[in-house]
matplotlib code that plots the C-alpha trace (Angstrom):
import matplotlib.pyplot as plt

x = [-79.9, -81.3, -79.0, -75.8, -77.1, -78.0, -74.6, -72.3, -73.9, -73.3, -69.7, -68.9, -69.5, -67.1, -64.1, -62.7, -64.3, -61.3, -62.0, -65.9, -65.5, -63.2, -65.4, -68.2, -66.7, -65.8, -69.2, -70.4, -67.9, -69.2, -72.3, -71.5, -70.1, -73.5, -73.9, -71.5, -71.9, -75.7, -76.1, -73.5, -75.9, -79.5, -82.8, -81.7, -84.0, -83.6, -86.9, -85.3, -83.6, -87.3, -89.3, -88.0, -88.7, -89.9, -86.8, -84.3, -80.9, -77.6, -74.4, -71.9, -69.7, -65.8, -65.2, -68.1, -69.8, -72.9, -75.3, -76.9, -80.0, -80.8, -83.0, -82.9, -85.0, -84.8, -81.1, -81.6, -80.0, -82.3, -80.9, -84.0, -81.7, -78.4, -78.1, -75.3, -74.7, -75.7, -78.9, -79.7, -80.6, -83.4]
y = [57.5, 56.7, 59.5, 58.0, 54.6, 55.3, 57.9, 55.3, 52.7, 55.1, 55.8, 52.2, 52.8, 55.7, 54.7, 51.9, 50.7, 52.0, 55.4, 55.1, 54.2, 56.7, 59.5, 58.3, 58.1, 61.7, 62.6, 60.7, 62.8, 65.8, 65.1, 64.3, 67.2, 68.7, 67.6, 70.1, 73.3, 72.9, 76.2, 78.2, 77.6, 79.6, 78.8, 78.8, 82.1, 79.6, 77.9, 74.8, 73.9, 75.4, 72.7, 70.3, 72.1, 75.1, 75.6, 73.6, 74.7, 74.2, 73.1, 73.2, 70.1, 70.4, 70.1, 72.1, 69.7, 68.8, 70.5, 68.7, 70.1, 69.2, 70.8, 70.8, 69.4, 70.4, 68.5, 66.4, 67.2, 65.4, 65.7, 66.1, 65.6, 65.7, 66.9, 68.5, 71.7, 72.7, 71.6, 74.3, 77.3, 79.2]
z = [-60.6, -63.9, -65.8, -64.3, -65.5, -68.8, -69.0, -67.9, -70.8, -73.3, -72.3, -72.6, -76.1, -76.5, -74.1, -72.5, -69.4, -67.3, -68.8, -67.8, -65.0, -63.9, -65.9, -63.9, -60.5, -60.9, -61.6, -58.6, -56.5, -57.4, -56.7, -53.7, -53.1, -52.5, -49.2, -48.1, -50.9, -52.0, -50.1, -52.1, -55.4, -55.0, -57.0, -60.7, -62.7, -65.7, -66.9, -68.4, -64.9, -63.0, -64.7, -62.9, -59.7, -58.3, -56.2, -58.7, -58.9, -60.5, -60.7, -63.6, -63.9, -63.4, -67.4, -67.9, -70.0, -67.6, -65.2, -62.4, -61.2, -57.6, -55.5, -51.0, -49.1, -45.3, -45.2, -48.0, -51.4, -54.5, -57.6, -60.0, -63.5, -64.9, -68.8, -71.0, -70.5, -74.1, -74.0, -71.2, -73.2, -71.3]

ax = plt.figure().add_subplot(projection="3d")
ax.plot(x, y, z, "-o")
ax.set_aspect("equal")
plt.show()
């Protein structure tokens, strides 16, 4: 996953590698968490999280600072993106 690559380099700049590590292993987790509740969430109305798919949806991270937009597949759960949650705006 490219945006938890590129996520986690950034947060070594910011926090100690502990911290990153830990910030990142709780974003792992709820990802993960989508195997079990990507049902609850239906197809997002919003155009910023459509253009990544037709039938993208959404979920809002724990602290509220990210959304990861994921999209099913038969059983399969493929999350397209994750971005901050402020730069979702339409």
């Amino acid at each position: 996953m490219l945006d938890m690559d590129e996520l986690e380099e950034f947060l070594k700049t910011v926090m100690s590698q502990i911290g990153a590590n830990r910030y990142i292993d709780n974003m792992i987790s709820e990802v993960m968490s989508l195997a079990l509740f990507a049902d609850l969430y239906r197809t997002s109305p919003m155009a910023d999280i459509r253009k990544y798919h037709p039938k993208a949806r959404r979920m809002v991270s724990h602290n509220k600072r990210w959304v990861y937009i994921f999209h099913v597949e038969e059983d399969v759960v493929i999350v397209d993106r994750i971005r901050p949650v402020k730069t979702i705006v339409k």
